[in-house]
TORKOL-4160 file (C-alpha; in steps of 0.2 Angstrom, whole numbers, padded with zeros to 4 digits, m for minus):
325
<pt num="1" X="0411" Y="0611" Z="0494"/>
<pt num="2" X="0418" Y="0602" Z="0479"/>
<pt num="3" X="0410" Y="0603" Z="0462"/>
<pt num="4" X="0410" Y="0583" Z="0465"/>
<pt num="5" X="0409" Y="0571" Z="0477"/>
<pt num="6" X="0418" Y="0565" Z="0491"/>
<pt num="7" X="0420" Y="0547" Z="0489"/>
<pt num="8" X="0429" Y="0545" Z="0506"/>
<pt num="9" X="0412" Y="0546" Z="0514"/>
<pt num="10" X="0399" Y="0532" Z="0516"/>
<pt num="11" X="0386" Y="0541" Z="0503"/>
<pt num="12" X="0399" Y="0547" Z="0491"/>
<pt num="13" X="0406" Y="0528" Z="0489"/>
<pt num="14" X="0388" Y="0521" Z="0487"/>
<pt num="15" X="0384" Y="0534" Z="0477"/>
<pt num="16" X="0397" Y="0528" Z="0465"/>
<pt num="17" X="0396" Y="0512" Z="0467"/>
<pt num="18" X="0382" Y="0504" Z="0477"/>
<pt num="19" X="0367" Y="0509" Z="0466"/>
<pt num="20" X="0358" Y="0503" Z="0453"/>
<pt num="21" X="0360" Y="0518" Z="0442"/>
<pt num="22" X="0379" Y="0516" Z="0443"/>
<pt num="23" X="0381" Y="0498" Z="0441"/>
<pt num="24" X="0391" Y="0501" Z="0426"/>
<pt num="25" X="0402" Y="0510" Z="0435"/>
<pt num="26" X="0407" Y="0496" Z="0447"/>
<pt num="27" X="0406" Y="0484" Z="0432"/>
<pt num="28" X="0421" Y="0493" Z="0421"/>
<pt num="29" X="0431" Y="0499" Z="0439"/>
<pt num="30" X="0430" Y="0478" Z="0440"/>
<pt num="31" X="0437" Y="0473" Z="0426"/>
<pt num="32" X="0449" Y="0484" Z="0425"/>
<pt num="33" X="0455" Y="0479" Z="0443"/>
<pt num="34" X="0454" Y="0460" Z="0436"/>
<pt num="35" X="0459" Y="0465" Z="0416"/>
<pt num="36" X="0469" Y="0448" Z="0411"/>
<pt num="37" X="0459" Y="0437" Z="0423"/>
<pt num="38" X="0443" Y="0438" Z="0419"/>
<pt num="39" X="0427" Y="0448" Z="0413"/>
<pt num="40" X="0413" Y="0452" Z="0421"/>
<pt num="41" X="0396" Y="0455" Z="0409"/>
<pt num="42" X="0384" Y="0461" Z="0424"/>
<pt num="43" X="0380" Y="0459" Z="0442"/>
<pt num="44" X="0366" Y="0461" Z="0453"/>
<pt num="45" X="0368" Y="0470" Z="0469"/>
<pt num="46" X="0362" Y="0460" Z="0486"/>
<pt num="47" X="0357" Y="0463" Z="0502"/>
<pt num="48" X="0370" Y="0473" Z="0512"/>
<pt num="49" X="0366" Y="0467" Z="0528"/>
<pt num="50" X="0367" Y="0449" Z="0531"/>
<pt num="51" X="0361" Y="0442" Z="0546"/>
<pt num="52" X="0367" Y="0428" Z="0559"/>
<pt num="53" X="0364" Y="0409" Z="0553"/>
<pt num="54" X="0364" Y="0404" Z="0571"/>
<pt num="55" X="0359" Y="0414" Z="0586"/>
<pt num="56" X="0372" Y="0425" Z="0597"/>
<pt num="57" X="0384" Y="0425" Z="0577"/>
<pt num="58" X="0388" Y="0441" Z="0572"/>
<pt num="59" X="0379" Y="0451" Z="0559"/>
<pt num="60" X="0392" Y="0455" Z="0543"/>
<pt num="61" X="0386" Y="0474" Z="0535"/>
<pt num="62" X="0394" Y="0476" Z="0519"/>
<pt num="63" X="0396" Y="0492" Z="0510"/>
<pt num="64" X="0394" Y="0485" Z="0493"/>
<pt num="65" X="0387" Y="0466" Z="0491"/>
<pt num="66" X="0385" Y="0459" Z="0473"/>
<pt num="67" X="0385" Y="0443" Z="0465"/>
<pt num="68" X="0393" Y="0442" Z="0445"/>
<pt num="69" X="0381" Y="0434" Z="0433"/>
<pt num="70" X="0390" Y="0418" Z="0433"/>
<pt num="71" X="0387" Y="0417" Z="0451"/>
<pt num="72" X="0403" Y="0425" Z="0461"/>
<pt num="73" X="0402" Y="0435" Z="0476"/>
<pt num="74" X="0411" Y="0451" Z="0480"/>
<pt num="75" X="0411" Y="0462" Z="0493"/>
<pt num="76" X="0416" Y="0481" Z="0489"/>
<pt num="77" X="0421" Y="0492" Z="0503"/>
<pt num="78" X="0429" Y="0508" Z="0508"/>
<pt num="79" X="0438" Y="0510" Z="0523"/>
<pt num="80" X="0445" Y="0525" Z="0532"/>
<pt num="81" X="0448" Y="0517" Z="0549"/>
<pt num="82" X="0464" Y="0509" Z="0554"/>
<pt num="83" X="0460" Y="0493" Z="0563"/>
<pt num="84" X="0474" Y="0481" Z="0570"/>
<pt num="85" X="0462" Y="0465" Z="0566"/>
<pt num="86" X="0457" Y="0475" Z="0549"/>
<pt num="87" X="0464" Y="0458" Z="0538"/>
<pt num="88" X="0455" Y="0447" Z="0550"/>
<pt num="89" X="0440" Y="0457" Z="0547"/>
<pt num="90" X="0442" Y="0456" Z="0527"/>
<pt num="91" X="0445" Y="0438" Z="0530"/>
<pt num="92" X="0430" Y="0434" Z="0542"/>
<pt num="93" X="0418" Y="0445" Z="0529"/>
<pt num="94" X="0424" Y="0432" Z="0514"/>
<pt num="95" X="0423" Y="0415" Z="0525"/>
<pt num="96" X="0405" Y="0421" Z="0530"/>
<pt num="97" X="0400" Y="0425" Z="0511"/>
<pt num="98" X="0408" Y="0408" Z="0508"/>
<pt num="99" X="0398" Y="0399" Z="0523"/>
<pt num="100" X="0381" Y="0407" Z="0517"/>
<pt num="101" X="0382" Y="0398" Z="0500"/>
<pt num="102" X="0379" Y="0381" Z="0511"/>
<pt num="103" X="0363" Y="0373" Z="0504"/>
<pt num="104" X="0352" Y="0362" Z="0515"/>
<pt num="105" X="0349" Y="0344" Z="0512"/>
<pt num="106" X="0362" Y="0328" Z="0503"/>
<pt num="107" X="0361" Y="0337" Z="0487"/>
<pt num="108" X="0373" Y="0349" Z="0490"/>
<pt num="109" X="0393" Y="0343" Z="0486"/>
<pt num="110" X="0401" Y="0359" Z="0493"/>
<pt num="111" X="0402" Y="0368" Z="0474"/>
<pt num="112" X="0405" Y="0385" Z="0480"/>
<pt num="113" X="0408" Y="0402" Z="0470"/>
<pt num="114" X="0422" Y="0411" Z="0472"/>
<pt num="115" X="0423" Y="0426" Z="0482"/>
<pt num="116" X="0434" Y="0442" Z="0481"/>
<pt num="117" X="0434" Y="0456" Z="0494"/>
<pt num="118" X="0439" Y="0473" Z="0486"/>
<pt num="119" X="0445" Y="0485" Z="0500"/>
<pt num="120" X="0450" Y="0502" Z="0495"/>
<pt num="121" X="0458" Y="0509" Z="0512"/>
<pt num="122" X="0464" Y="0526" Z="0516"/>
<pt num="123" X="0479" Y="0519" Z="0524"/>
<pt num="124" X="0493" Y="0510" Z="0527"/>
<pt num="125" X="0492" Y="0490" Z="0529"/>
<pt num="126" X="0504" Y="0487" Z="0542"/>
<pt num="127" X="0523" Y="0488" Z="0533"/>
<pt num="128" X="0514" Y="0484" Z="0517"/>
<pt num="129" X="0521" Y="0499" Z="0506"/>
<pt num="130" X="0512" Y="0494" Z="0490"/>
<pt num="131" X="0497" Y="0501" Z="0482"/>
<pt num="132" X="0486" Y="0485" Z="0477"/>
<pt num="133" X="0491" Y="0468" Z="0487"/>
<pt num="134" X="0482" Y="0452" Z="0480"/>
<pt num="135" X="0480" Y="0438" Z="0490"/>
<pt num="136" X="0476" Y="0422" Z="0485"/>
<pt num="137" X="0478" Y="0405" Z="0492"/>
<pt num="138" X="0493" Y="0395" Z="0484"/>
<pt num="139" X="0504" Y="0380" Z="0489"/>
<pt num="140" X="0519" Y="0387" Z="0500"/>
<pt num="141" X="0532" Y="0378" Z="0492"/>
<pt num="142" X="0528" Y="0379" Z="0474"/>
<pt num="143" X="0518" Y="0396" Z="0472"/>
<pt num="144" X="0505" Y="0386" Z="0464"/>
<pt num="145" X="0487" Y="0391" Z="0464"/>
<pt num="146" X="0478" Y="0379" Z="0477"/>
<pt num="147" X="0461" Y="0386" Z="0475"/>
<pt num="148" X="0454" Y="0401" Z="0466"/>
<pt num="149" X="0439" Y="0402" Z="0477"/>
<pt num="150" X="0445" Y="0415" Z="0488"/>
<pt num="151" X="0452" Y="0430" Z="0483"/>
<pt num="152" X="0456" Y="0448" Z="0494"/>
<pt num="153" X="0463" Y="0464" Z="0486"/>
<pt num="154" X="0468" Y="0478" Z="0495"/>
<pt num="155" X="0470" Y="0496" Z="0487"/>
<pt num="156" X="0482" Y="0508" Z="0499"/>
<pt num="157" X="0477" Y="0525" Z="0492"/>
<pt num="158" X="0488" Y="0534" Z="0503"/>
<pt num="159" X="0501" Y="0526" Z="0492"/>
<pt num="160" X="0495" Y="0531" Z="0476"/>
<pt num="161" X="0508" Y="0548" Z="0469"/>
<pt num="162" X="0507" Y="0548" Z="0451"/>
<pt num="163" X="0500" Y="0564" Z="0443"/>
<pt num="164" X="0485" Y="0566" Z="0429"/>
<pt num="165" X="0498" Y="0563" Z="0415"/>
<pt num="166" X="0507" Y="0548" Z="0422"/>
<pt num="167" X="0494" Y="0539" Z="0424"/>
<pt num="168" X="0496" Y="0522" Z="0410"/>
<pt num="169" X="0480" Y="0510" Z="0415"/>
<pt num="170" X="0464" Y="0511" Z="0419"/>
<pt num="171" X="0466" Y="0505" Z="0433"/>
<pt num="172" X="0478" Y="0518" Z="0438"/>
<pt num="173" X="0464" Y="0533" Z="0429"/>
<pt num="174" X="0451" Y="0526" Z="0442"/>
<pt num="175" X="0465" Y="0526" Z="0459"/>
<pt num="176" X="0468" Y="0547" Z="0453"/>
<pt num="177" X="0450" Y="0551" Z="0450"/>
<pt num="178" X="0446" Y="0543" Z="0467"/>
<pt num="179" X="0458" Y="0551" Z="0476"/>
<pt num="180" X="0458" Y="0570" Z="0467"/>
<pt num="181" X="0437" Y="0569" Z="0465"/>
<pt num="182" X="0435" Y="0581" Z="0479"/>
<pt num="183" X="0447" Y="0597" Z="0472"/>
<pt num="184" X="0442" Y="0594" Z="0451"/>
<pt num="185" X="0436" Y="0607" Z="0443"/>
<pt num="186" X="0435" Y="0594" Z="0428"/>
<pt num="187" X="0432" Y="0576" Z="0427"/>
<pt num="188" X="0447" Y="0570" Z="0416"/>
<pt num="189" X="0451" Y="0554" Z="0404"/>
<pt num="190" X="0435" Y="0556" Z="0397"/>
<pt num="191" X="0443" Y="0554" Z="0379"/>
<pt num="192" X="0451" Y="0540" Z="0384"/>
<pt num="193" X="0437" Y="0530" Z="0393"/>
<pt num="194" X="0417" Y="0533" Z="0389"/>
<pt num="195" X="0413" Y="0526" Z="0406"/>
<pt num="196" X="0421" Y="0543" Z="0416"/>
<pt num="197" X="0408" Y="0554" Z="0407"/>
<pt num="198" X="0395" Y="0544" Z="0415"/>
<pt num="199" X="0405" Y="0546" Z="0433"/>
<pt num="200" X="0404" Y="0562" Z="0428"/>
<pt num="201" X="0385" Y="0562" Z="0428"/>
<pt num="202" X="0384" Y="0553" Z="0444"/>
<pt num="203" X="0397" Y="0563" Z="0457"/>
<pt num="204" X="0389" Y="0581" Z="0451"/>
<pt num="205" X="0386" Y="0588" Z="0468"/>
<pt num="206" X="0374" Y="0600" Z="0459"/>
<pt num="207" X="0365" Y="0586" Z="0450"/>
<pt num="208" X="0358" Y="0580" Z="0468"/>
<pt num="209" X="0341" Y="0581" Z="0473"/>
<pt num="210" X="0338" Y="0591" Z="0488"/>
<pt num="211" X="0335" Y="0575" Z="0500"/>
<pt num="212" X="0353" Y="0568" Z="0493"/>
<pt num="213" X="0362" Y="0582" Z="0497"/>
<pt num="214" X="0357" Y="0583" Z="0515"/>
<pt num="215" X="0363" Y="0566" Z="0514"/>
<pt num="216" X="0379" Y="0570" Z="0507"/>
<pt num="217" X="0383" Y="0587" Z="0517"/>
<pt num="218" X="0380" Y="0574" Z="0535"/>
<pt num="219" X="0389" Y="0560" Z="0526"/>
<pt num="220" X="0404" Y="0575" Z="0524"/>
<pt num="221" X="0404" Y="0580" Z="0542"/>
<pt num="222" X="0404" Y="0564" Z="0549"/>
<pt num="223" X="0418" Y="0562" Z="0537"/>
<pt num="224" X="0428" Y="0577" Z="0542"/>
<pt num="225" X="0425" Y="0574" Z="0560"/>
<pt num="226" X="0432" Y="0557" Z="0560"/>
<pt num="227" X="0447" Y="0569" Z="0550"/>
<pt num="228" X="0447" Y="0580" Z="0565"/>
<pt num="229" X="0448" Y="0569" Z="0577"/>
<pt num="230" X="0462" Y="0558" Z="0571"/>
<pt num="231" X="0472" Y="0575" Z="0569"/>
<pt num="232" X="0468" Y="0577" Z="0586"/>
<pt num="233" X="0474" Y="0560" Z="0593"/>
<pt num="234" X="0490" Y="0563" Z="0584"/>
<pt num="235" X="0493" Y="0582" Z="0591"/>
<pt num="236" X="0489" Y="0575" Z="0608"/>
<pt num="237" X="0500" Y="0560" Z="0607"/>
<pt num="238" X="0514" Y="0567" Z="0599"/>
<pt num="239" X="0511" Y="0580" Z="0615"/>
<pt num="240" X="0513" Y="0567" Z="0626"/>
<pt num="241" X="0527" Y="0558" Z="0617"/>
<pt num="242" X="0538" Y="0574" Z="0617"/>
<pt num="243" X="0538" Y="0574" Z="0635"/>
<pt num="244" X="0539" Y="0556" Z="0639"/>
<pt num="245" X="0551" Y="0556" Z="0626"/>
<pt num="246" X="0561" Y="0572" Z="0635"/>
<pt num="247" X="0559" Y="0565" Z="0654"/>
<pt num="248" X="0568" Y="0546" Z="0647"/>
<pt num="249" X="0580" Y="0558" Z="0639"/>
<pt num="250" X="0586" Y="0565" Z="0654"/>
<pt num="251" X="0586" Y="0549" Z="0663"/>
<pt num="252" X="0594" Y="0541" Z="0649"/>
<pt num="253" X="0606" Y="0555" Z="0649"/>
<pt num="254" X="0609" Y="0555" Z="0667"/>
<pt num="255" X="0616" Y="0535" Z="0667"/>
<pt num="256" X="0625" Y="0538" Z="0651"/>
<pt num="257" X="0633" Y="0554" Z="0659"/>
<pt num="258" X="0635" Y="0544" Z="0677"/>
<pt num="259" X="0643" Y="0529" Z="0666"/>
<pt num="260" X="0655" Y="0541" Z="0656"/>
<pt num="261" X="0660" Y="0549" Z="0673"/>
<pt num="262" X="0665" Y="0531" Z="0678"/>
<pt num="263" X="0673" Y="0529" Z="0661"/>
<pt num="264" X="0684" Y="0544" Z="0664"/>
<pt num="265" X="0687" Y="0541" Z="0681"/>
<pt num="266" X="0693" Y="0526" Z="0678"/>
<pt num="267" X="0704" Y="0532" Z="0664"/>
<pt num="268" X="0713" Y="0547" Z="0674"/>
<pt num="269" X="0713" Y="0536" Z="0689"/>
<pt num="270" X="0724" Y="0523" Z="0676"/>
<pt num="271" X="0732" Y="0538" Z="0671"/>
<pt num="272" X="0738" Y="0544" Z="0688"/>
<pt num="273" X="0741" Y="0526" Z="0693"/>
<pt num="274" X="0754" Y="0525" Z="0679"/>
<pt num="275" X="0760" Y="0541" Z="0684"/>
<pt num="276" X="0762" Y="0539" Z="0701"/>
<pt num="277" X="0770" Y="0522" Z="0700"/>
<pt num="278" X="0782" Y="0527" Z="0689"/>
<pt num="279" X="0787" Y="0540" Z="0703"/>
<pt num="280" X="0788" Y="0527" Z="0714"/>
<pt num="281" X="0798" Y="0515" Z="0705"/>
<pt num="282" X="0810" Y="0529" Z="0703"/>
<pt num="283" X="0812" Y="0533" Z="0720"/>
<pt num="284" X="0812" Y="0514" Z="0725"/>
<pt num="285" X="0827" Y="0513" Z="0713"/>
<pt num="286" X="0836" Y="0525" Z="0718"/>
<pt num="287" X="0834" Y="0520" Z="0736"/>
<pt num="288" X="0839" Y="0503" Z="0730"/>
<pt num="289" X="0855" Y="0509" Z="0720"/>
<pt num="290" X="0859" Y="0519" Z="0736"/>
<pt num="291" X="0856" Y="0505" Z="0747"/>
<pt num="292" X="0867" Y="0493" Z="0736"/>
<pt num="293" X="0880" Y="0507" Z="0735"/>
<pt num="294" X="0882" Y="0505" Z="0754"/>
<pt num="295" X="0884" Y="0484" Z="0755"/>
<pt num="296" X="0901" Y="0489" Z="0741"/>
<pt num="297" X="0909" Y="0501" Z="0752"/>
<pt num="298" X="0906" Y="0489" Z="0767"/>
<pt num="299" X="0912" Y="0476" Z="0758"/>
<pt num="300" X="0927" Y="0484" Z="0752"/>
<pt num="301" X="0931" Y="0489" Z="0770"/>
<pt num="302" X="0930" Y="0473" Z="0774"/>
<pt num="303" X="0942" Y="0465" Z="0763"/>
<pt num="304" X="0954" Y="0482" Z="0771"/>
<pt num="305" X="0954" Y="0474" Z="0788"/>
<pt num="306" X="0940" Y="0487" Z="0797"/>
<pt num="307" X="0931" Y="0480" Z="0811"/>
<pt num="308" X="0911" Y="0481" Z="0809"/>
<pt num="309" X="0908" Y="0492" Z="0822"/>
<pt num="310" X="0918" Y="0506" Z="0812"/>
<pt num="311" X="0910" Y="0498" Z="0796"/>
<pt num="312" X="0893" Y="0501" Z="0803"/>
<pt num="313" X="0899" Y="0520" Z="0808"/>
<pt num="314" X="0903" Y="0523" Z="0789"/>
<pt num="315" X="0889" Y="0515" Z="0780"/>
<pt num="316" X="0875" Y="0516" Z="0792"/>
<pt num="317" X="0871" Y="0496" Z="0789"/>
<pt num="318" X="0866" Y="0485" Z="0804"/>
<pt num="319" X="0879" Y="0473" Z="0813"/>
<pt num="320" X="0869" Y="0460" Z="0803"/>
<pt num="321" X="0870" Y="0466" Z="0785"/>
<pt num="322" X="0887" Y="0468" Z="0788"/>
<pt num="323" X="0894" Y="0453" Z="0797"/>
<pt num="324" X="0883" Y="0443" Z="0782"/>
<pt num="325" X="0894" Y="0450" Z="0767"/>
């Protein structure tokens, strides 16, 4: 086990980020996702688990629920599962903390807060090759911002290559740190941000209490059998893709070879065609030079005073041929 915590796992992220003791963590890892656009002074952590407004609805689990003191929403969460509907998931989770903003009675005139859904995940957002994709809703044509009220941004860690030095931002200190916590021997950019000392404090596997590090050492092995088990999944369908992949080869290969047998059938078959035609026509000329070579002499014993019977004795013509010249 690592001198600090694995943040992949349910506890290790809470334990950054989900708990009163570490607010300030989440507070400064926020603005410096949102540095330019805005600055958040404090926020108070809600109920994770928020339950159905009507019956048979879904309930929405959250790893990290908070509200800004000026009233926003955001929803924090880490997610090592690839989903096919995970966007649809992200999108449900804001429209429901949108929905429960609703307040009864004529009063209420539909001013909502905004919301934004922070998604660290530990993979690849279907063709989306960049680290940090912010979605916001705008007018198609113009790019304009439409409304500011709903706001999704997704972190691909996997994506994320830049070593201790190269880091520029703060932004990018917090992405290294997160993805490196589990192999440092030393917490860095201490000197260059206060608020790593005090992750520092936090992520000491050391500085657990006895009941925390139960906790973490169960969160870790549900961690690394969810590891295994994808590793697995990949062995066992790369297996069966070799040898699907190796049976449609030799049938693939088998058409290709029957249609380049045709191919070259039908191009030694032209080959020979020419070859044999050309023999052919030689012969049939020569047969035809011969045969006009025979109507001049039986023309030429004609024009002598030769009856055709002794015309036909010479040449080998018919009585016909020759009594036509």
């Amino acid at each position: 086990m690592g001198k600090f915590i694995n943040p992949f796992t349910d506890y290790g992220f809470k334990k950054i980020f989900g708990q009163e003791v570490s607010k300030e963590l989440l507070i400064e890892f926020l603005n410096d996702l949102l540095e330019g656009e805005r600055v958040i002074t404090d926020l108070t952590f809600l109920n994770n688990e928020q339950l159905p407004i009507y019956p048979g609805e879904r309930i929405a689990i959250y790893d990290i629920f908070c509200t800004t003191d000026t009233g926003e929403k955001i929803i924090v969460e880490m997610q090592n599962r690839s989903q096919v509907y995970f966007k649809e998931r992200a999108l449900y989770y804001l429209s429901h903390a949108i929905v429960r903003q609703g307040v009864k009675g004529e009063s209420w005139k539909f001013d909502i807060k905004a919301v934004y859904g922070v998604f660290f995940i530990n993979f690849l957002l279907d063709e989306n090759h960049k680290l940090r994709t912010d979605v916001i809703l705008t007018d198609r044509e113009t790019g304009k911002l439409f409304s500011d009220k709903l706001r999704q941004i997704f972190i691909a860690l996997p994506l994320f290559n830049k070593t201790e030095t190269e880091c520029e931002t703060d932004f990018e200190r917090w992405i290294f740190v997160l993805n490196n916590m589990e192999t440092l021997n030393r917490m860095p950019f201490k000197a260059q941000k206060a608020v790593f000392e005090k992750l520092e404090e936090i992520v000491d596997v050391h500085s657990l209490s006895e009941e925390d590090r139960v906790r973490y050492e169960n969160s870790v092995n549900a961690y690394r059998d969810y590891l295994a088990t994808i590793d697995y999944a990949a062995k066992k369908g790369s297996e069966e893709g070799f040898e699907e992949g190796f049976e449609k080869g030799i049938e693939k290969g088998f058409e290709k070879g029957i249609e380049k047998g045709i191919e070259k059938g039908i191009e030694k078959g032209i080959e020979k065609g020419i070859e044999k035609g050309i023999e052919k026509g030689i012969e049939k000329g020569i047969e035809k030079g011969r045969r006009e070579e025979k109507f001049e002499t039986a023309r030429n014993l004609k024009s002598l005073g030769m009856t055709s019977e002794q015309i036909m004795q010479v040449t080998g013509l018919s009585l016909t041929e020759i009594e036509s010249l």
